[in-house]
N, C-alpha and C positions, 0 to 999 in steps of 0.2 A: 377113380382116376380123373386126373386137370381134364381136361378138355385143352389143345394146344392151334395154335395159328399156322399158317405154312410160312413163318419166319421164325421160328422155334432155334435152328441151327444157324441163322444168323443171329440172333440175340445172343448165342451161345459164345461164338465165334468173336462175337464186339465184348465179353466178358459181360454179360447181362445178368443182375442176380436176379432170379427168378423165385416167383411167390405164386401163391395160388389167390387167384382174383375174380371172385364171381365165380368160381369153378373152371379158370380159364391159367394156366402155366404164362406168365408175363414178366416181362422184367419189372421191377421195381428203381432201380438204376444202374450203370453200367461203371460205376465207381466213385461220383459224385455227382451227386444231385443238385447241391447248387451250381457246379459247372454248367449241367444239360439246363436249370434252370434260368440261368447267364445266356447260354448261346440261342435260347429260344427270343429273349430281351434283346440281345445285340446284333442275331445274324439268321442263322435258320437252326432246328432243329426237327428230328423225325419222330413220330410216334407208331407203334403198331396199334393200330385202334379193330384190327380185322374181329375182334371177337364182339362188338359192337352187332342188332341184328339191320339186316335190307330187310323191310318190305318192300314186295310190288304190287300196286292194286293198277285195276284197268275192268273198267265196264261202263257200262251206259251210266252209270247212278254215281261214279264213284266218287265227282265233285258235291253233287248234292248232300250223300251220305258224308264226305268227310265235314261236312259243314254244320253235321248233327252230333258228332263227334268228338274235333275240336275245337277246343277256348278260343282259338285265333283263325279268321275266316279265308281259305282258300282261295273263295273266289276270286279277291284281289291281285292273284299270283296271274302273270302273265306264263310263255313258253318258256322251259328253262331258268323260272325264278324260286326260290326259296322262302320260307319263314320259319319261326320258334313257334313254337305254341305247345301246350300244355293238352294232356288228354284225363279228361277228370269224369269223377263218378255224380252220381246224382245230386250229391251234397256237398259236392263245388271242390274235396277232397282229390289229389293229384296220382292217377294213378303212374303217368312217367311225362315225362319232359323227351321230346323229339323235334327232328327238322322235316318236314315236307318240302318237297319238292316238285314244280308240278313240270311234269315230262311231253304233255300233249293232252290233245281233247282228253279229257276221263284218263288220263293216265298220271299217276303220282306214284312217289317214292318215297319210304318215310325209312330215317334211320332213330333207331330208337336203343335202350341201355340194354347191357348186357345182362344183366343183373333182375331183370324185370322182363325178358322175353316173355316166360312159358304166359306168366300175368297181363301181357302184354298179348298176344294172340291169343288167348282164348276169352279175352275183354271184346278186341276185334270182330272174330269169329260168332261171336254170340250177338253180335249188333250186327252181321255182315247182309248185305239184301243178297239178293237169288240171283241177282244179272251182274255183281262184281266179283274178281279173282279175285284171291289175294295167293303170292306167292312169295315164297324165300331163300333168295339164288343160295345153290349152293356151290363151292369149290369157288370160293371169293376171297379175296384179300382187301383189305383198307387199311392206307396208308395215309397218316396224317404229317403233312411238311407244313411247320408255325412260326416266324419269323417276322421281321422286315424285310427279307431276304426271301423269302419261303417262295414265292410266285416266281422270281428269275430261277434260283437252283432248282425249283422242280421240274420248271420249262426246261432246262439242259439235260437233266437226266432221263426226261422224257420222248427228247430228241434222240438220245441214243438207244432206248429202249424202242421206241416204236418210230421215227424217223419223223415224228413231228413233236413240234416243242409247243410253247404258249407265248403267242404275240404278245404284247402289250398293249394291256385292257380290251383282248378278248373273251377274259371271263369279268365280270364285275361282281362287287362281293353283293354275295347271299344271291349266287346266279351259279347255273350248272354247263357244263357241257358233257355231253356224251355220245358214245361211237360206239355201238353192238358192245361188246362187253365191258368198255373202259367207262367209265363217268367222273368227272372230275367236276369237285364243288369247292366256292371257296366261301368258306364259313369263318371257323375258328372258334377255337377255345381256352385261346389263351389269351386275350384282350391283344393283340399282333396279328398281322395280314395270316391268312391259313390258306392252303390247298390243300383238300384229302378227295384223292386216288384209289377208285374202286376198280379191278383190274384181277382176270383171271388167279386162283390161286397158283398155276403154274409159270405164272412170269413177275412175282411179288419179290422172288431174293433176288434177278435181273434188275427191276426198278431199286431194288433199295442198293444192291450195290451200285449203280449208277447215281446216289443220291447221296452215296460218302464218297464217290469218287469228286463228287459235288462240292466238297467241302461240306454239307449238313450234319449235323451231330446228333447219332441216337440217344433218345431219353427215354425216359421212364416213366411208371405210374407216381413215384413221388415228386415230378417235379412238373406233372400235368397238374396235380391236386395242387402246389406250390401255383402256379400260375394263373390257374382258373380261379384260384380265391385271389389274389392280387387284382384280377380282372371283375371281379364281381360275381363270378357265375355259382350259379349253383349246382350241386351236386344230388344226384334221387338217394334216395335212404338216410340222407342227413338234413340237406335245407327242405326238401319236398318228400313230402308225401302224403297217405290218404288222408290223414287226420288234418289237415292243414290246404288252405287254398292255394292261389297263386298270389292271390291281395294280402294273403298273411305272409305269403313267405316273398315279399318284395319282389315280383315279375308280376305286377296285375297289365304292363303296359302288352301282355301275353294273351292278355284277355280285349277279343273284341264284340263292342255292344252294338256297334252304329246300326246292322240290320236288324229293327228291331222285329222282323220276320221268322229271325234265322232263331231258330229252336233247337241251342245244343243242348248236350247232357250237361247240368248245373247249372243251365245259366241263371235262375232263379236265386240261388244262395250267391252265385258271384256279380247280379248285378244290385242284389239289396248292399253286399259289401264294398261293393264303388260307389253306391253315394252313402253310405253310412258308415263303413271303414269295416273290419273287422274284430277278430279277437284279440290279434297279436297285431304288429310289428312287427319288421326288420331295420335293425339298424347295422352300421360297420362297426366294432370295436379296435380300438390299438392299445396297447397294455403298455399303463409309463414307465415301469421299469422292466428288471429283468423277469424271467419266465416265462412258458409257453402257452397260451391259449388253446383249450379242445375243448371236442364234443362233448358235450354232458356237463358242465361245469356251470355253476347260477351264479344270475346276474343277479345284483343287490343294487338297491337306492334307498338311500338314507337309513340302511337298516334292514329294508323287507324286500323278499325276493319278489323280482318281477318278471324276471323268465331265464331262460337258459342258452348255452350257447352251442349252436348244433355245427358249424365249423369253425375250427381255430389252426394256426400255425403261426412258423414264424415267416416272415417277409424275407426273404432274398435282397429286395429290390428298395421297402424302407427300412430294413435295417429292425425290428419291431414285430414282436408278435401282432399278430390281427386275428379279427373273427369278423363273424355272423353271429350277431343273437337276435333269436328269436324273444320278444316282450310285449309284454300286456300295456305298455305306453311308452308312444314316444317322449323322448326327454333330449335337451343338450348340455355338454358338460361333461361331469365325470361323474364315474359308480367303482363299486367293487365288481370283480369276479371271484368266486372265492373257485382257491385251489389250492391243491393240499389241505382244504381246513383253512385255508385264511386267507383275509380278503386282502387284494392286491386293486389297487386303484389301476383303472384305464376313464377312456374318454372318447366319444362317440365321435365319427371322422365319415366324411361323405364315401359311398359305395359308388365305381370303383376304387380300389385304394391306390391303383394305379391304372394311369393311361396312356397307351401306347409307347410302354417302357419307362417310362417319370411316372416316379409316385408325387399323387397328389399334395400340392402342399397346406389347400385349406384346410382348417377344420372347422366340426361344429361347435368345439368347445370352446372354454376360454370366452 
């Protein structure tokens, strides 16, 4: 049996086709996907991200320890502030991609995939010291609103949900606020302003009907994937994972060296591969004619394979299939990808492939 969110019966409600995700019952889209992929580009849109996991760590150690941890150093994080960073195993290999968030002395909050939890705490727990908690809330909902638009529509619908809204630029991005069980962080994942709403699970279909009453338009898991590769971002089980660093898989800037004190897990394999490079690459692909770009498909130069493509789609937004591939060298210009059996020329184009709704017009090629 799925595993379901407490917004099940509104997904249902907005005509949500539902898919099994991670083991999780989610819509997939709610009848067109380049629509929800449009309205997140031009205005706002909503995600239910609740099956996503909360950690909560709190103890005497627990900035120290996360510092042992992960690829990207804590310490720097003031009250209420945010970062990316990568949580990798000895051999610089990514076991998940999460946000930390630090809430107070020794107190942090990491939102991490859905897909990688049980991997994901029992990696934790097995590194954990004796004087920190870790817990993880239950009966929670998380709501992601992504936009240009996303920060004023959340503010109104939160205003009627709980009788306060959000000023103007009282959150600043990759900065948190939070009140006993609401937390509100604005991150994003869709290369557009984001707010995501973490807030009892018994007042989740209150907030989201409040957030179409908003004018916001619910989307789905197709046109987060649509987005977040427009945006450059990566996704765990396809651009990241154990076999592969953060310098191989293009987020080495996830990776921080400056303390050279600070004794994470890998940092040996990932600071010989920032100044020597790694095994692979990441570059952007755009495919010049018709066809689609995905997973598993190899990249060719001049004839001989040089690696593969571990995300692909088509663009919304340039009109153009795009990927991620993963390559044994960088190159500018053009290659094949072969699909179906035959190589289809594309051309390497700077990562993101869009910013802040304009796709990019430079390339590398040519």
């Amino acid at each position: 049996m799925s595993l379901i969110t407490p917004l099940l019966e509104a997904h249902k409600l907005a005509g949500g086709k539902l898919v099994d995700f991670s083991g999780w019952q989610l819509p997939v889209h709610y009848g067109s996907q380049i629509d929800e992929h449009r309205a997140v580009r031009d205005g706002a849109g909503m995600f239910d991200v609740s099956h996503m996991t909360i950690v909560d760590l709190v103890g005497e150690s627990t900035q120290d320890w996360l510092r042992t941890l992960l690829s990207n150093d804590v310490a720097k994080l003031q009250h209420g502030q945010a970062l990316y960073s990568c949580m990798c195993n000895e051999t610089g290999g990514v076991i998940d991609d999460l946000i930390a968030y630090c809430l107070g002395d020794n107190r942090y909050r990491l939102i991490v995939n859905a897909a990688t939890r049980e991997k994901d705490l029992a990696w934790m727990k097995e590194h954990l010291p004796d004087d920190v908690e870790l817990t993880t809330p239950a009966n929670t909902a998380l709501i992601a609103v992504q936009g240009p638009n996303a920060f004023e529509k959340a503010g109104s619908a939160l205003k009627i949900v709980r009788g306060v809204g959000l000023e103007p630029g009282s959150i600043k991005r990759f900065h948190a606020q939070y009140d006993n069980e609401w937390f509100i962080g604005r991150t994003g994942y869709t290369g557009e302003d984001g707010v995501e709403i973490a807030l009892p699970a018994g007042q989740a279909k209150a907030l989201w009907d409040a957030l179409l009453a908003a004018g916001v338009k619910p989307c789905g898991l197709g046109a987060r994937d649509t987005l977040r590769l427009e945006a450059g971002m990566c996704l765990y089980g396809l651009d990241l994972d154990e076999a592969h660093s953060p310098i191989e898989s293009g987020i080495g800037w996830s990776v921080d060296l400056r303390d050279e004190t600070r004794q994470f897990i890998g940092r040996e394999t990932l600071a010989e591969q920032m100044q020597f490079g790694g095994r692979y690459v990441r570059l952007g692909l755009q495919l010049d004619g018709r066809g689609v770009l995905r997973n598993g498909q190899t990249v060719q130069l001049v004839g001989k394979d040089i690696g593969t493509i571990t995300s692909g789609t088509f663009s919304p937004t340039r009109q153009q299939s795009i990927a991620f591939a993963r390559v044994n060298k960088s190159f500018h210009g053009h290659c094949d990808v072969m699909i179906r059996g035959k190589p289809m020329v594309a051309h390497a184009v700077p990562i993101p492939f869009v910013h802040k709704g304009v796709a990019k017009a430079e390339e590398l090629s040519t």
